[in-house]
TORVEXFI-644082 format. One record per atom (N, C-alpha, C, CB): residue in three letters; atom name; x, y, z. Coordinates in steps of 0.02 Angstrom, whole numbers, plus 50000, padded with zeros to 5 digits. Glycine has a CB too. Layout:
# residues N
<pt 'ALA' 'CA' <X Y Z>>
...
This chain:
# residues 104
<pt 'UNK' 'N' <39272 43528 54154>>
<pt 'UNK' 'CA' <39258 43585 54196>>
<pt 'UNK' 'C' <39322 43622 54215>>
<pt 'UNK' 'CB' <39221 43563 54259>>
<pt 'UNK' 'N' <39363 43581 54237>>
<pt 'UNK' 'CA' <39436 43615 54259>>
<pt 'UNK' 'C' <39465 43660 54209>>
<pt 'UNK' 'CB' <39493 43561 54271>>
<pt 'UNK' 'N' <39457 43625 54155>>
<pt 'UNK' 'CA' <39489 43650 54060>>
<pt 'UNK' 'C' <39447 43728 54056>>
<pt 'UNK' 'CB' <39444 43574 53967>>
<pt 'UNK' 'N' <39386 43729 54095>>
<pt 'UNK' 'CA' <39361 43807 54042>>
<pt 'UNK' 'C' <39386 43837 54094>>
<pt 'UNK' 'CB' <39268 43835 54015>>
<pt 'UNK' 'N' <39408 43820 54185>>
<pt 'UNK' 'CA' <39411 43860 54209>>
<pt 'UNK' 'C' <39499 43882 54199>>
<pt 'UNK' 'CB' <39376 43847 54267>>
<pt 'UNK' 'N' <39535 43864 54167>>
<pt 'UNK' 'CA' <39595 43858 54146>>
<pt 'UNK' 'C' <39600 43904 54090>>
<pt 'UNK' 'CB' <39611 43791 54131>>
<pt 'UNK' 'N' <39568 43885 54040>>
<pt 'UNK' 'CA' <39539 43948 53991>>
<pt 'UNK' 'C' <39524 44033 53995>>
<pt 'UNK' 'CB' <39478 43927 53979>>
<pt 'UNK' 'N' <39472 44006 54072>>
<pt 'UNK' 'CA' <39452 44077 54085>>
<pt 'UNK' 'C' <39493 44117 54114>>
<pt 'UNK' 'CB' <39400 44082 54119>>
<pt 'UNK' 'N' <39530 44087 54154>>
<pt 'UNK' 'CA' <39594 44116 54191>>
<pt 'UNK' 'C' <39659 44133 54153>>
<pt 'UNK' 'CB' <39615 44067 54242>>
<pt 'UNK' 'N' <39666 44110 54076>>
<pt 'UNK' 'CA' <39733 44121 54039>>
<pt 'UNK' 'C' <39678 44183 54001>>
<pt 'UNK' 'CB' <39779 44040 53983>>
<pt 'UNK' 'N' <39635 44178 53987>>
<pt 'UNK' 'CA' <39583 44240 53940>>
<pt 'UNK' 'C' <39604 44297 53993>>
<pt 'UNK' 'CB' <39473 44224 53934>>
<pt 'UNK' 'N' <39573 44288 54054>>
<pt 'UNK' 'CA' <39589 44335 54098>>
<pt 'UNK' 'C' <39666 44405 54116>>
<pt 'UNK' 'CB' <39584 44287 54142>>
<pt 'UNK' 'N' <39673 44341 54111>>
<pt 'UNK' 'CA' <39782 44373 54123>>
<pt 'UNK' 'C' <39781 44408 54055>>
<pt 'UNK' 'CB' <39875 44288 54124>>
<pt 'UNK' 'N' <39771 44373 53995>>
<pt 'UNK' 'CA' <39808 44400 53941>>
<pt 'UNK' 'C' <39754 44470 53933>>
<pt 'UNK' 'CB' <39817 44340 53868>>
<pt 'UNK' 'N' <39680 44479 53940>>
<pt 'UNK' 'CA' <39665 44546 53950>>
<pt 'UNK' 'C' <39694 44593 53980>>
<pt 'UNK' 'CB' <39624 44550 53971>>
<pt 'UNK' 'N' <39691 44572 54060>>
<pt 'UNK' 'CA' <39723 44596 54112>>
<pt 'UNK' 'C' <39781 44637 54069>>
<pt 'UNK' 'CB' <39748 44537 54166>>
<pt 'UNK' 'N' <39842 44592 54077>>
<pt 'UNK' 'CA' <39907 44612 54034>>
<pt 'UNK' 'C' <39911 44669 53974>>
<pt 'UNK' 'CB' <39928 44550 54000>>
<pt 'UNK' 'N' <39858 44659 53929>>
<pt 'UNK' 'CA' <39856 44682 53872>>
<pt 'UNK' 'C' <39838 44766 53903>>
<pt 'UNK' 'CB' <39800 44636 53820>>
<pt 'UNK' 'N' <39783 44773 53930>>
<pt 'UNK' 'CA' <39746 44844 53948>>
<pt 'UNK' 'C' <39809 44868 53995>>
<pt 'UNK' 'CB' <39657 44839 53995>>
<pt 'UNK' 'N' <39841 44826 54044>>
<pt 'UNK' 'CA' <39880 44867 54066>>
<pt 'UNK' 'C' <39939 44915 54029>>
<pt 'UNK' 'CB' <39900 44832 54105>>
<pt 'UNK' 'N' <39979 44837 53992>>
<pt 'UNK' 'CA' <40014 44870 53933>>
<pt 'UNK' 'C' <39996 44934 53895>>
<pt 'UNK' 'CB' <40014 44825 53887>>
<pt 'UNK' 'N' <39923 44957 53876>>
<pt 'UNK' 'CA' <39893 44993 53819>>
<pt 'UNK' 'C' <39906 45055 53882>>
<pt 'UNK' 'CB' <39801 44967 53779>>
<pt 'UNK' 'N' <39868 45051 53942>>
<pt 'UNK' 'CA' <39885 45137 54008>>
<pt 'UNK' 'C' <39948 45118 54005>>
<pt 'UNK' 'CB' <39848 45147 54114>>
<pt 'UNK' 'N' <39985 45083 54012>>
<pt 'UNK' 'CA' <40067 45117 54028>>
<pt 'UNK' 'C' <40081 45149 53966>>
<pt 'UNK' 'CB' <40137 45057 54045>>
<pt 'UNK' 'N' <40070 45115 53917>>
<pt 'UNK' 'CA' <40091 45162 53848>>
<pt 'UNK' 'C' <40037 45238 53827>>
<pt 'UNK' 'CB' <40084 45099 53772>>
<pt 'UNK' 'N' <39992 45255 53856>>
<pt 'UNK' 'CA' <39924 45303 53843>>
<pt 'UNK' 'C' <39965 45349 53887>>
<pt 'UNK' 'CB' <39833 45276 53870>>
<pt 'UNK' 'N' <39984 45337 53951>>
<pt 'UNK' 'CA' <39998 45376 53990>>
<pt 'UNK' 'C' <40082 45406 54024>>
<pt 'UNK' 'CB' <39958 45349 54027>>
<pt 'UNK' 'N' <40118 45351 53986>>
<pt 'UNK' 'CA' <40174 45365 53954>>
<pt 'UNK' 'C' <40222 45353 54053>>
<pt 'UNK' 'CB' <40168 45462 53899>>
<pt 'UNK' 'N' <40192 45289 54075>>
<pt 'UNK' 'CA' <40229 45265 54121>>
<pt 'UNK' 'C' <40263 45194 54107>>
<pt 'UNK' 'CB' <40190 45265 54176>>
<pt 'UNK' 'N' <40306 45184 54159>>
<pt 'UNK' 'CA' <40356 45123 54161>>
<pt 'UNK' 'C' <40316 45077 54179>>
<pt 'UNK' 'CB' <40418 45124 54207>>
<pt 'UNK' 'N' <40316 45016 54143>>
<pt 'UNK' 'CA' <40261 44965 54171>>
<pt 'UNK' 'C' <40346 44950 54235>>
<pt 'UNK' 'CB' <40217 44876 54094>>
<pt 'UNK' 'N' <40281 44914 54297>>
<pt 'UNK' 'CA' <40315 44897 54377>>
<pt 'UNK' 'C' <40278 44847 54411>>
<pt 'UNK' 'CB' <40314 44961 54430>>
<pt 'UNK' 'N' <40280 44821 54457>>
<pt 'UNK' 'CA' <40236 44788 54485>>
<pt 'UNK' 'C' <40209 44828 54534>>
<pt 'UNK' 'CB' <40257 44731 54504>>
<pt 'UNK' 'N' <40229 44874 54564>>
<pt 'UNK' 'CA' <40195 44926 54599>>
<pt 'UNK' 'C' <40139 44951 54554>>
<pt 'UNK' 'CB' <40245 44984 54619>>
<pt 'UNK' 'N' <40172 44975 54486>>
<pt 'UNK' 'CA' <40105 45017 54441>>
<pt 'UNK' 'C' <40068 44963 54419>>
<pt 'UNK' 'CB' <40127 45067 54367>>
<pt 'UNK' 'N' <40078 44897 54419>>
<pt 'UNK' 'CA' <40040 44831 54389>>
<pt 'UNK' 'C' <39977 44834 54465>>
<pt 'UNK' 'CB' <40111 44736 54380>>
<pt 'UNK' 'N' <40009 44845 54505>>
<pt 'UNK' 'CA' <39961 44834 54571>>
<pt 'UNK' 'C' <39921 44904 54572>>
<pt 'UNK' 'CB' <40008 44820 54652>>
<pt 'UNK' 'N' <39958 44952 54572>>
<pt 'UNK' 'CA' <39915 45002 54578>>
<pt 'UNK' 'C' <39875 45022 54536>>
<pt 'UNK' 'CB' <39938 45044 54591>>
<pt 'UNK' 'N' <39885 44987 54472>>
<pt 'UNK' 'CA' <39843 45011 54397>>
<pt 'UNK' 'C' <39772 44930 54420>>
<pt 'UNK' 'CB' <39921 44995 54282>>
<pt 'UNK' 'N' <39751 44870 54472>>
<pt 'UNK' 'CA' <39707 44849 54490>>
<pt 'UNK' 'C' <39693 44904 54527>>
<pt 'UNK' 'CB' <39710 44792 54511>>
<pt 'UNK' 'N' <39699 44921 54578>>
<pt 'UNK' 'CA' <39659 44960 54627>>
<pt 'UNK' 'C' <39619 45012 54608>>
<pt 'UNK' 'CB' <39695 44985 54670>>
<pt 'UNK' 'N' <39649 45055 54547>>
<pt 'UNK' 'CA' <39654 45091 54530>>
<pt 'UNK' 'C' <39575 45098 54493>>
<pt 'UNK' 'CB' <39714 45089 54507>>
<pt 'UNK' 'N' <39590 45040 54445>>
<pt 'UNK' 'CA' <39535 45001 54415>>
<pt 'UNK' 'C' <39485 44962 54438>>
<pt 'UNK' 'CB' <39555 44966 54383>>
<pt 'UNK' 'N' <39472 44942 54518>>
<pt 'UNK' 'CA' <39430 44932 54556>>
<pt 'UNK' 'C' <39431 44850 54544>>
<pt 'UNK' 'CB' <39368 44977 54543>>
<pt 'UNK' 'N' <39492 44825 54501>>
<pt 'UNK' 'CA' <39484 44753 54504>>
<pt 'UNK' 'C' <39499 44721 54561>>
<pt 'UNK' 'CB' <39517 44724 54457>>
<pt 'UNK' 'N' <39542 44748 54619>>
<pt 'UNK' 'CA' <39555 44733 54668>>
<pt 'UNK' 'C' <39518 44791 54708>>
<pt 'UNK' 'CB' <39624 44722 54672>>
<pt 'UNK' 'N' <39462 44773 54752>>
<pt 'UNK' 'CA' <39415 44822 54803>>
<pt 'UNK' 'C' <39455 44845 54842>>
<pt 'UNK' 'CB' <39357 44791 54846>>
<pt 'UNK' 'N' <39463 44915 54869>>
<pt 'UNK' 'CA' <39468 44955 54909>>
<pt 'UNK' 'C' <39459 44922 54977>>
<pt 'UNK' 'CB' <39429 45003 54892>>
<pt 'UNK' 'N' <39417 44885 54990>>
<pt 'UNK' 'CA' <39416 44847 55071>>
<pt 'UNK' 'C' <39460 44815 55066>>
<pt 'UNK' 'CB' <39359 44801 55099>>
<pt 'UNK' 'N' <39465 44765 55011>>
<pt 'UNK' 'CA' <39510 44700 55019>>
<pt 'UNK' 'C' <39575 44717 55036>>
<pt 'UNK' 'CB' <39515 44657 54957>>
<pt 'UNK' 'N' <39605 44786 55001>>
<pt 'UNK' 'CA' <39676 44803 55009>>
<pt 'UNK' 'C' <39666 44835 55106>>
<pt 'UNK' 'CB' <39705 44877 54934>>
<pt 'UNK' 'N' <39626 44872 55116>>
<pt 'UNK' 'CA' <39625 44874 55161>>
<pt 'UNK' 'C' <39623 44813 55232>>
<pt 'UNK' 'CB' <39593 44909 55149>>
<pt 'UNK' 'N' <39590 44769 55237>>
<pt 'UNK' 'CA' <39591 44697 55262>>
<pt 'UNK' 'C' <39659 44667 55278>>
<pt 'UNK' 'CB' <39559 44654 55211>>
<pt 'UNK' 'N' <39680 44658 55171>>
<pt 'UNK' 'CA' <39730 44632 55191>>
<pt 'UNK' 'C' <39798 44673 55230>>
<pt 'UNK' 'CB' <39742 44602 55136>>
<pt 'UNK' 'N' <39795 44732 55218>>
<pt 'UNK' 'CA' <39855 44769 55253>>
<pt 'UNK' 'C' <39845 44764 55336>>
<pt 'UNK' 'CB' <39857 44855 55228>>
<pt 'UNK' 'N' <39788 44778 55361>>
<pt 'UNK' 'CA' <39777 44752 55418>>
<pt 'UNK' 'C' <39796 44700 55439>>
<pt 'UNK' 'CB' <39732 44749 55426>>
<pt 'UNK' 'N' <39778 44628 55415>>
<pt 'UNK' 'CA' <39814 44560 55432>>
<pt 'UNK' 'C' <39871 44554 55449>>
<pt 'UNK' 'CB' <39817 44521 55391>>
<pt 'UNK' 'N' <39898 44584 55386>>
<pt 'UNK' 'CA' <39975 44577 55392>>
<pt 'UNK' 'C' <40013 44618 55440>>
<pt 'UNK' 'CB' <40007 44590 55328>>
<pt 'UNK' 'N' <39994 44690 55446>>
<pt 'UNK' 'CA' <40015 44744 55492>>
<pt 'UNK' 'C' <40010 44689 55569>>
<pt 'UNK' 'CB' <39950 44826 55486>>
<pt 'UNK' 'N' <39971 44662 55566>>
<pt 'UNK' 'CA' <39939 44634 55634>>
<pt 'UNK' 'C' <39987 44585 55655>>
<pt 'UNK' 'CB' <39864 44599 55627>>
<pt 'UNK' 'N' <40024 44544 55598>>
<pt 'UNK' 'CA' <40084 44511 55625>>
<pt 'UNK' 'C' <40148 44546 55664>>
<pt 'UNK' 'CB' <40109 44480 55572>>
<pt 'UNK' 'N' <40136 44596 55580>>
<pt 'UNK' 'CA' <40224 44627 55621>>
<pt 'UNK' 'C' <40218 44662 55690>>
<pt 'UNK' 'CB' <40270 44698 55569>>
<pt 'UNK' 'N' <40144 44695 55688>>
<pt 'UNK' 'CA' <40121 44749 55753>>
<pt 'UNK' 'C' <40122 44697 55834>>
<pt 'UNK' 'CB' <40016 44785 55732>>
<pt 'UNK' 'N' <40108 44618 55819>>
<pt 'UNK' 'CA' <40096 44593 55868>>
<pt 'UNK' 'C' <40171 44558 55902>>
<pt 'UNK' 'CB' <40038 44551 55852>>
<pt 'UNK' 'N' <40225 44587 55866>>
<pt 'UNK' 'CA' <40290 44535 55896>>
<pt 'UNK' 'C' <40305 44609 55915>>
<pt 'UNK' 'CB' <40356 44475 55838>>
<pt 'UNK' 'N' <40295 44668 55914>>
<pt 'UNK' 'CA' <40328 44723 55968>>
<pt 'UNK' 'C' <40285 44750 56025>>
<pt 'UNK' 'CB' <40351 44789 55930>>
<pt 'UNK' 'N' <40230 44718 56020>>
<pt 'UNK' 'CA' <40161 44747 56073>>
<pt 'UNK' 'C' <40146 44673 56092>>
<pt 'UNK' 'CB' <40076 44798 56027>>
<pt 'UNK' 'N' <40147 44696 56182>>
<pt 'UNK' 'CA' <40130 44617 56204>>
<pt 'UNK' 'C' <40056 44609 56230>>
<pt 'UNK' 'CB' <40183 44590 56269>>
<pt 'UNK' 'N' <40008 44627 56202>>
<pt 'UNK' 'CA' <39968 44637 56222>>
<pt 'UNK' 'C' <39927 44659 56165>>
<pt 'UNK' 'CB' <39978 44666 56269>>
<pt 'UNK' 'N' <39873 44603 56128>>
<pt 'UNK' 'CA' <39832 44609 56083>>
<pt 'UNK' 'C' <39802 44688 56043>>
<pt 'UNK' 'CB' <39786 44572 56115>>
<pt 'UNK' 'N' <39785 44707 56121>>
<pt 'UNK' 'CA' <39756 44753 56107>>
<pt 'UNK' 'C' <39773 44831 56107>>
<pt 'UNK' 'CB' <39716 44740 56133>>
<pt 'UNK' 'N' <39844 44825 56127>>
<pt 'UNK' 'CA' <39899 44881 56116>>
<pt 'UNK' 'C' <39907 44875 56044>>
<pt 'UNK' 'CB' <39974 44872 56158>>
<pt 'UNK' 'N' <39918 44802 56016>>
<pt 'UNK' 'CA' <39930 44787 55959>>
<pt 'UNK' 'C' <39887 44835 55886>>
<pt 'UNK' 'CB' <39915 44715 55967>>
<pt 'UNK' 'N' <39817 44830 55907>>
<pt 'UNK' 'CA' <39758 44837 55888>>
<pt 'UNK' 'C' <39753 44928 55891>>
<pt 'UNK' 'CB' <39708 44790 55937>>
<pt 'UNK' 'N' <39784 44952 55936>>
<pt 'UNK' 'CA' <39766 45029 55933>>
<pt 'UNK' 'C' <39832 45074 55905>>
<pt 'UNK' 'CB' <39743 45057 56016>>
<pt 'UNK' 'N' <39899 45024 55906>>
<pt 'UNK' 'CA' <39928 45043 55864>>
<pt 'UNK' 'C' <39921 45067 55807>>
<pt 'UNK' 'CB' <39950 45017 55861>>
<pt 'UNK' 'N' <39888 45008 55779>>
<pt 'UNK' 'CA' <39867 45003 55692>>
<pt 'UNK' 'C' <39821 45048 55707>>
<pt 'UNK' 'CB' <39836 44925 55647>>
<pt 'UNK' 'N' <39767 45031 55746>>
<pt 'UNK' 'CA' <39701 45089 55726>>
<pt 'UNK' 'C' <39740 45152 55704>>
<pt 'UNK' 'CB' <39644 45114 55801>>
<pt 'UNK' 'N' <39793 45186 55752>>
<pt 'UNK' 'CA' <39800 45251 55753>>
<pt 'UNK' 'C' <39853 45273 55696>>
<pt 'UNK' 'CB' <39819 45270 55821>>
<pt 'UNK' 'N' <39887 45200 55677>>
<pt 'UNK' 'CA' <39941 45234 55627>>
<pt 'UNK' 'C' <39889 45234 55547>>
<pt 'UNK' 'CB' <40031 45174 55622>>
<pt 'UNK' 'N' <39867 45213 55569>>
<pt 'UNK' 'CA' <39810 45191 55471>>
<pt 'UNK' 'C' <39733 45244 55492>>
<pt 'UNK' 'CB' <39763 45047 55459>>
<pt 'UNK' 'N' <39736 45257 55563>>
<pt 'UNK' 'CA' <39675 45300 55547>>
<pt 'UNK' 'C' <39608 45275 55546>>
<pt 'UNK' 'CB' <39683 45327 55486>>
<pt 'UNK' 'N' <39599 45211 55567>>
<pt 'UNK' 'CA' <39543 45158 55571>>
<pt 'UNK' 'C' <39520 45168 55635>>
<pt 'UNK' 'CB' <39564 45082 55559>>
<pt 'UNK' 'N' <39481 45181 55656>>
<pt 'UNK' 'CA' <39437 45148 55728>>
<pt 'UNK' 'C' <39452 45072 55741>>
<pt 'UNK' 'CB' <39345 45152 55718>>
<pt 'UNK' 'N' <39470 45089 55807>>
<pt 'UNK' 'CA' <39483 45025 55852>>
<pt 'UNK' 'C' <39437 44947 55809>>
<pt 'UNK' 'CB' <39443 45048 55949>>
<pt 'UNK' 'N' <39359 44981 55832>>
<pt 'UNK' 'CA' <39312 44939 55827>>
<pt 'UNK' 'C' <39314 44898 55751>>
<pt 'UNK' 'CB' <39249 44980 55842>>
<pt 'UNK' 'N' <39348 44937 55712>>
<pt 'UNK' 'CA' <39352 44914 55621>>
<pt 'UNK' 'C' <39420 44871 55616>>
<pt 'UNK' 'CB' <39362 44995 55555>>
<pt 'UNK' 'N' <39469 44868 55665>>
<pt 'UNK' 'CA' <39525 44827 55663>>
<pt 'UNK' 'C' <39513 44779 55692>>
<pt 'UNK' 'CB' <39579 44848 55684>>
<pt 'UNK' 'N' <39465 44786 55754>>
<pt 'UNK' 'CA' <39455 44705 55779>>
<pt 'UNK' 'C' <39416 44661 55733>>
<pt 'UNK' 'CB' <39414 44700 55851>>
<pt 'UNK' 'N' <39361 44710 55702>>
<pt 'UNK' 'CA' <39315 44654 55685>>
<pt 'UNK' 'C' <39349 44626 55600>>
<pt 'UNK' 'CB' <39220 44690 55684>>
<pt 'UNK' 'N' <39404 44671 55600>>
<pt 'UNK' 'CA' <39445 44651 55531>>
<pt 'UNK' 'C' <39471 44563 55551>>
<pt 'UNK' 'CB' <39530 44718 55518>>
<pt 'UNK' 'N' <39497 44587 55614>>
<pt 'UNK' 'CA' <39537 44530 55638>>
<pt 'UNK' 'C' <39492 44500 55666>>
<pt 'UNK' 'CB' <39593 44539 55681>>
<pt 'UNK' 'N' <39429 44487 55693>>
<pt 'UNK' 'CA' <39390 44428 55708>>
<pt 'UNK' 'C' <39352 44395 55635>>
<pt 'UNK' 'CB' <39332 44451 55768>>
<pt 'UNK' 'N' <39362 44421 55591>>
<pt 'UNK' 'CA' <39332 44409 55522>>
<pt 'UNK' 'C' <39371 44350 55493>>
<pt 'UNK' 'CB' <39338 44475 55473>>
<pt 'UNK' 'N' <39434 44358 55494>>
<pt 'UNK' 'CA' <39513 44324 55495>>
<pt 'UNK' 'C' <39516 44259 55536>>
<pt 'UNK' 'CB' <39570 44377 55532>>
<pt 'UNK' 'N' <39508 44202 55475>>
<pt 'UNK' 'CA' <39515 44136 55507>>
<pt 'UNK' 'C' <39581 44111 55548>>
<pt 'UNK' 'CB' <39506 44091 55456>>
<pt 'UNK' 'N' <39636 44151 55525>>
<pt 'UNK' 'CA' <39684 44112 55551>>
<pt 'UNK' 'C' <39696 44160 55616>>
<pt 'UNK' 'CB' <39749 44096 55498>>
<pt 'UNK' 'N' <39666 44227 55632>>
<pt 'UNK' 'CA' <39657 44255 55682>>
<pt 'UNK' 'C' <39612 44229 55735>>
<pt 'UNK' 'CB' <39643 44305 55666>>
<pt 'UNK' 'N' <39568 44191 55724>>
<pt 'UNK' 'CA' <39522 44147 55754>>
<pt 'UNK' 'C' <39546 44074 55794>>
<pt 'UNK' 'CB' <39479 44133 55698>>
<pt 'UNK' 'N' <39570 44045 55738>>
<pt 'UNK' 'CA' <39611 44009 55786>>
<pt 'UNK' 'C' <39666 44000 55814>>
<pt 'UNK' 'CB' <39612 43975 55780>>
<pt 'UNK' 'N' <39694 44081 55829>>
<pt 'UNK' 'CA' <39739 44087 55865>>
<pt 'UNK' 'C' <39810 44100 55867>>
<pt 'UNK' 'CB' <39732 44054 55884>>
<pt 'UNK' 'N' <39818 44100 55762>>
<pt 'UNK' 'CA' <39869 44101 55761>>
<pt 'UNK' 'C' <39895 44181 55729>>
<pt 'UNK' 'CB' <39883 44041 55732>>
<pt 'UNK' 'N' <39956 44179 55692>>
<pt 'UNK' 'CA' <39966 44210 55645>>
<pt 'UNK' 'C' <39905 44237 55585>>
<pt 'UNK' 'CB' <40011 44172 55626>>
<pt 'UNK' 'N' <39914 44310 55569>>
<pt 'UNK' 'CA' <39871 44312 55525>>
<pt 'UNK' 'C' <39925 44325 55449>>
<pt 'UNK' 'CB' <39812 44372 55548>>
């Protein structure tokens, strides 16, 4: 079982890799890891929420060591990303390691 999922995951990459390779050369850009990331999003292999989520999480660390107060924290981000309050909390109550208290 481990072996096909090992399989499926080296099949994976080397697609992955290959199609990216073929748009950087179609479209006559520098392969990057920026354009490697932005050519998933781009491509919907990485969802539009998820990038959103995760930038939240993380924003939520750095946002919470200059705001002492959760929820200063929380309207920061709302207002610099443009999110409603109500869509950052429940980002961050969604968030296990926000749950119990720690670091996200």
């Amino acid at each position: 079982m481990e072996e096909s999922r090992k399989h499926l995951m080296d099949k994976f990459q080397q697609h992955l890799l290959s199609s990216y390779k073929n748009y950087c050369k179609t479209y006559r850009v520098d392969e990057s890891y920026t354009g490697f990331v932005t050519y998933l999003i781009d491509h919907e292999l990485i969802p539009t929420k998820n990038v959103k989520h995760y930038t939240v999480l993380k924003e939520y660390t750095r946002y919470s060591l200059d705001y002492p107060h959760k929820t200063a924290a929380v309207e920061a981000i709302s207002r610099y990303f443009n999110i409603s309050i109500r869509s950052v909390w429940s980002i961050l109550k969604n968030s296990q390691e926000f749950e119990k208290g720690g670091t996200v």
